[in-house]
C-alpha positions as CSV (number, residue, x, y, z in Angstrom):
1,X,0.0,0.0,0.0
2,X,1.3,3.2,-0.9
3,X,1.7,6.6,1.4
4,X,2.0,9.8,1.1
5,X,1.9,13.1,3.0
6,X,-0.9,15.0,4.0
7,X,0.9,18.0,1.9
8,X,2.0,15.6,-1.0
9,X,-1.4,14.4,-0.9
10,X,-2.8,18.4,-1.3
11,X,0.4,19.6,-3.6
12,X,-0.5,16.3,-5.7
13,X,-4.5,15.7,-5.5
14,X,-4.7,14.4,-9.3
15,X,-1.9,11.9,-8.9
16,X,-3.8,11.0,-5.5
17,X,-7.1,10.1,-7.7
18,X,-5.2,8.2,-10.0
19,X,-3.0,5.9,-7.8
20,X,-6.3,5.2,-5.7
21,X,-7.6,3.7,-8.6
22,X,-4.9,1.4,-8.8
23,X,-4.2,0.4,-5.0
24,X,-5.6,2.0,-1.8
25,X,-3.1,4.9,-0.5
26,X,-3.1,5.8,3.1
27,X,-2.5,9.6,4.2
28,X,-0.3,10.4,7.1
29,X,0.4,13.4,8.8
30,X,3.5,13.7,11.6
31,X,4.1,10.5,10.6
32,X,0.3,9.5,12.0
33,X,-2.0,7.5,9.7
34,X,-4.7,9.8,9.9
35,X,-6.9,8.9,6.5
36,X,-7.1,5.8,3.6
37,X,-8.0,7.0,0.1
38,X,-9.7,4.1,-2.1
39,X,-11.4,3.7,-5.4
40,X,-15.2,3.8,-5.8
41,X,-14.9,0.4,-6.7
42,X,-13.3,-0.6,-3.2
43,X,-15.6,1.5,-1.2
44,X,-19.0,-0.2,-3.0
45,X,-17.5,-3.9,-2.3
46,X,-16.4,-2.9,1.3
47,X,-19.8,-1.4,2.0
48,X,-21.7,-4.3,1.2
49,X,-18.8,-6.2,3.3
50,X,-17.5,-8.3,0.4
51,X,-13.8,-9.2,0.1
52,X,-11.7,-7.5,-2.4
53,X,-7.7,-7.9,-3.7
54,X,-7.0,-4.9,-1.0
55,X,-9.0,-6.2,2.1
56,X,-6.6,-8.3,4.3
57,X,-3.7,-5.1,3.8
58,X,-6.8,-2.3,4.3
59,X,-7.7,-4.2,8.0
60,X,-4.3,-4.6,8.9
61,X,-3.5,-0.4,7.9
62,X,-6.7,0.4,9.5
63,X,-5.8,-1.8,12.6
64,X,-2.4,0.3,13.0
65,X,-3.7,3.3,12.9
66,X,-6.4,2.8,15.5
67,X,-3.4,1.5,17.7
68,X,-1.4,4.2,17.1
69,X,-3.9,6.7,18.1
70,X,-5.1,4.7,21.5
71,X,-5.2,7.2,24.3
72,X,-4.1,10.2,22.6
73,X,-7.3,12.1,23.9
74,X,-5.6,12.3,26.7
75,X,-3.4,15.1,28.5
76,X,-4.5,18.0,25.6
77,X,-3.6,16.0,22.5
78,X,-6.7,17.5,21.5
79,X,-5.2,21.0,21.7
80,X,-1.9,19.6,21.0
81,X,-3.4,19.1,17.4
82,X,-5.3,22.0,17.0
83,X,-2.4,23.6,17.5
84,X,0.0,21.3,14.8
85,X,-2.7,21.6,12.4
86,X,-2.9,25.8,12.6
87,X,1.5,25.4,12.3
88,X,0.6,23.5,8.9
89,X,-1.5,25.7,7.5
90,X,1.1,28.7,8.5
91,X,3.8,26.8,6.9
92,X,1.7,26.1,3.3
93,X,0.7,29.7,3.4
């Protein structure tokens, strides 16, 4: 599965679109998985819960990133990310 940047992601949205097509891409920010971007095709057979050529590597990317973020809620990571997120939108300006 292929990753890229939140800003590579936003600097490159039409290569984005095309590479989902192909294979799902997962989105990272601070080196955080926060998003997966798949196909329309993926998304339908997922939805009605059938299996598809991406499935077993889509759990296990989905399972990493819900590990990684286990008890960040806590001790102002909420503000702590409020705060990141306002830096990256400083920095792209």
């Amino acid at each position: 599965m292929r990753t890229m940047t939140s800003v590579e992601a936003q600097n490159r949205f039409g290569e984005l679109l095309d590479a989902a097509q192909r294979e799902p891409i997962t989105i990272t920010r601070r080196g955080r998985t926060v998003a997966f971007v798949i196909s329309k095709q993926e998304f339908e057979a997922l939805s009605q819960g059938l299996e598809t050529t991406n499935s077993e590597a889509l759990q296990a990317a989905a399972r990493e990133a819900i590990a990684s973020f286990r008890g960040k809620g806590e001790s102002g990571a909420v503000e702590r990310l409020l705060t990141d997120r306002q830096s990256d939108r400083d920095k792209e300006a």
